[in-house]
N, C-alpha and C positions, 0 to 999 in steps of 0.2 A: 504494500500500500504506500502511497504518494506519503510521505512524512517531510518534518521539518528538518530534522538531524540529516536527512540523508540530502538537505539542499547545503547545509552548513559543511558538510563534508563531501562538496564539490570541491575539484583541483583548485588551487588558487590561480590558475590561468586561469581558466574559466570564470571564475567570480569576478576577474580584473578586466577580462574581456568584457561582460556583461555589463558591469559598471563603468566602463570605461565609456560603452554605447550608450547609456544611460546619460551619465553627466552632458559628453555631447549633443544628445537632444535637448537634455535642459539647457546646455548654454544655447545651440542654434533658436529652442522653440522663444528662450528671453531677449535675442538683439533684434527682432521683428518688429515687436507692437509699436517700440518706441525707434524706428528706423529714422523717421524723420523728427524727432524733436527740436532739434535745434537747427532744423533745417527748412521749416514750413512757411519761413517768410518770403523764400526764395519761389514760392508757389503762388504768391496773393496774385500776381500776373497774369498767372496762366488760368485764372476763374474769371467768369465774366461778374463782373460786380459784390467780391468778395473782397473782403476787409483782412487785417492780421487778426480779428477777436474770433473770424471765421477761422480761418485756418488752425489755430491756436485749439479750437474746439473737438480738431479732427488729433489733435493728441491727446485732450480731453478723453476719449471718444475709448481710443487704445485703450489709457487706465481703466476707467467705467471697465472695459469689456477684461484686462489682465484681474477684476475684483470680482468680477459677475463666474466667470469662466469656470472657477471651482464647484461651485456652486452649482453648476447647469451640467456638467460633465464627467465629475471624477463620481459621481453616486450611480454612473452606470457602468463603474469600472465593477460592481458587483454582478453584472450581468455577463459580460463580455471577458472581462479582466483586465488591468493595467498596461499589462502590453500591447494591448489592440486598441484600447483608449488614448493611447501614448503615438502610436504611430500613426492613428489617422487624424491627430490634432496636430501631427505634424506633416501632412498633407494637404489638410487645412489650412495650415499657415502658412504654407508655401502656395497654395491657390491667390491667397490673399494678400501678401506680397506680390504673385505676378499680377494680378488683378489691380495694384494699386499703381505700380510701376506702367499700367496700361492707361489709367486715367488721367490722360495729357490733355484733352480735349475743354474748349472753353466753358462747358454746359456738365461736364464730370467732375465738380464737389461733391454732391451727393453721393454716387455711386462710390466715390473716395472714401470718404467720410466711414459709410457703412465698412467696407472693408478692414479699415482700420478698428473700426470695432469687433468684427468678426477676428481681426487677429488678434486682437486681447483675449480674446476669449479662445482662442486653440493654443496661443501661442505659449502662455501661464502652465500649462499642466500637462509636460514633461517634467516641469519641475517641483508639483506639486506631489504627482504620482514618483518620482524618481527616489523618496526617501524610504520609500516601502521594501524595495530589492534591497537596498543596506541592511533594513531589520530581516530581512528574510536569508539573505546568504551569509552572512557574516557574523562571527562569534561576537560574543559582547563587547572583548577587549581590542578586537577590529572595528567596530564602528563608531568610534570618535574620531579615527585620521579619516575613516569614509565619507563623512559626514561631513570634517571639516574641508575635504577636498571637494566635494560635489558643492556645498556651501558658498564656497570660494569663486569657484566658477559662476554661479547664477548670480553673485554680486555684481562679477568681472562682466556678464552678458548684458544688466542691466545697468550696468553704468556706460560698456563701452559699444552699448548699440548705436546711442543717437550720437554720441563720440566721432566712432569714425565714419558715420553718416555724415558729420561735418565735414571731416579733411575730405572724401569725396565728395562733397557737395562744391568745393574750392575750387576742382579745378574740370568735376562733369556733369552734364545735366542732372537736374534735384530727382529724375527719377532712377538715377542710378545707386540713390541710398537703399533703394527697396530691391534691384536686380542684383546688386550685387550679395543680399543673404540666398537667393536660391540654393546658388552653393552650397553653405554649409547646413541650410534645413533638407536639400533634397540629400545629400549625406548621411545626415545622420536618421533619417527616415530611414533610407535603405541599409545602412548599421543599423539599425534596430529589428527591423525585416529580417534580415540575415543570421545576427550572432543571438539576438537577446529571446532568452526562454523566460516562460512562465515560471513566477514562484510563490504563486498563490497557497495560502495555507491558515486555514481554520483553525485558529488556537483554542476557540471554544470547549469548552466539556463535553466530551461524545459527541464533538461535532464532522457534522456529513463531508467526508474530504469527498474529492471529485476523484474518477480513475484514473491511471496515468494515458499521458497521450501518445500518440504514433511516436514511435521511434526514426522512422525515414523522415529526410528534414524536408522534402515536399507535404507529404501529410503534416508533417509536424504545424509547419508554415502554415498550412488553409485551416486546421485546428486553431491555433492560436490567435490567427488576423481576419479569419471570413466567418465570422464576426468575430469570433472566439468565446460563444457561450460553453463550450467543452473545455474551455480551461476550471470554469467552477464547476463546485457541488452541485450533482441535481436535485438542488430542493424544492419542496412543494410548491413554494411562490416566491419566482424571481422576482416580480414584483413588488411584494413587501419588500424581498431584501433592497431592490433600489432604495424604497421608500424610509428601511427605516438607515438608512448610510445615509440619506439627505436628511436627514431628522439629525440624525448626529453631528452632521458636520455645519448644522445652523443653530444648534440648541447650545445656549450659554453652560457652562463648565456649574456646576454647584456643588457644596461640602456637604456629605450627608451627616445626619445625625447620629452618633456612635449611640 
C-alpha cells in the first residue's frame, strides 16, 4: 500500500529532482502577475484614452487575482491532486502572459486588464501548493534548508519579476516584459510534466489512501495530469472533500478550550 515512509525513503536524487521542479514552477509561476509593474506607464500610449491611474489598475488587477487565486484553486487540488493543479496553473499562466504580450492594439485594455488578472490567479499556486512535497518527501531535519530554499526563490520571483521587466522594458518594446517569461513558465510546466510525481498522503486515522498508480511513465503521466482524480483516495464524496479544504483554508485559526 501507497505509504508515507516509503515517499520519505525515496533516493535523494529523486527528492532533489522533484523539488528542484517544484521551486522552479514557483519561481517561473511568481515573475508573471507582476511582469509589468514598473513598466505600465510605458503602455498609457498604446490605449486609446487611458490615463496612468488606468494602467496602474491593470497591476492592481494581478494582486487582487495573486490573493483570490488560493482561494478559487488549490481546494480542488483535493480532487485532482497538486501536481495536476500545479501544472495547468502553469499553462494558464503562460496562456496569459502570451495573451497579454498580444494586446498591443488601441481598443485592448480590457482584454489586458482581465489577463492580468487571470494570471494572478494561476500564477500564485505553484507556490502555494509547492510546500506540500517538502512535508511529504522529506524527513523532519531536511525540511528547514527545503523550505528555506524554495522560500528564497519565491521572494527572488517576486521581487525580480517587475525588476527585470524594467531593464527590458529600456531598451525593447513594453510587451517584451511578458514574452520574454514564456521561457521559463513553459519550462518549468514541462519539468513538472516530466520528473514530478505525486505525493499525496492521508495522515488521517484509518484514513482511505488511494492505490498506487501505473508504473510506465506514459500511464503514469495521463494518471496524474488528465485530470489526475486517481492520484487521490476514492472516497464517497469528492465533493465534500473540495468543500471542506475551502472551509479550511478561509476559516480563521481558533484556540480551543482544554
Amino acid at each position: 500500500m501507497y505509504s508515507n515512509l516509503h515517499l520519505q525513503n525515496w533516493s535523494i536524487s529523486k527528492k532533489i529532482l522533484i523539488f528542484a521542479c517544484i521551486c522552479f514552477a514557483g519561481f517561473a509561476g511568481q515573475i508573471s502577475p507582476n511582469s509589468n509593474q514598473l513598466t505600465f506607464v510605458l503602455q498609457i500610449s498604446n490605449y486609446a484614452n487611458r490615463t496612468q491611474a488606468d494602467m496602474l489598475n491593470t497591476v492592481a488587477a494581478a494582486l487582487a487575482g495573486w490573493m483570490l487565486g488560493p482561494f478559487i484553486l488549490v481546494p480542488w487540488a483535493a480532487l485532482v491532486g497538486r501536481s495536476s493543479i500545479i501544472f495547468w496553473s502553469l499553462i494558464g499562466t503562460l496562456a496569459c502572459q502570451i495573451w497579454a504580450a498580444k494586446m498591443t492594439g488601441p481598443g485592448d485594455f480590457i482584454p489586458f486588464a482581465i489577463s492580468r488578472a487571470f494570471c494572478g490567479v494561476f500564477g500564485v499556486i505553484p507556490a502555494i501548493l509547492g510546500t506540500g512535497y517538502i512535508m511529504d518527501m522529506f524527513f523532519l531535519h531536511q525540511r528547514g534548508k527545503a523550505f528555506a530554499i524554495f522560500e528564497v526563490l519565491i521572494i527572488f520571483a517576486v521581487v525580480g519579476g517587475g525588476t527585470l521587466g524594467g531593464f527590458i522594458a529600456e531598451y525593447d518594446p513594453w510587451s517584451e516584459v511578458f514574452w520574454w517569461t514564456v521561457g521559463p513558465v513553459g519550462g518549468a510546466a514541462l519539468a513538472v510534466f516530466v520528473f514530478v510525481e505525486d505525493t499525496t498522503f492521508n495522515r488521517g486515522l484509518n484514513a482511505v489512501q488511494r492505490p498506487p498508480l501505473p508504473k510506465t511513465w506514459l500511464s503514469n503521466r495521463v494518471a496524474t495530469f488528465f485530470p489526475g482524480v486517481k492520484t487521490q483516495a476514492d472516497v464517497p464524496s469528492k465533493r465534500a472533500a473540495v468543500f471542506v479544504s475551502s472551509q479550511s483554508s478561509t476559516s480563521p485559526l481558533t484556540r480551543q478550550s482544554s
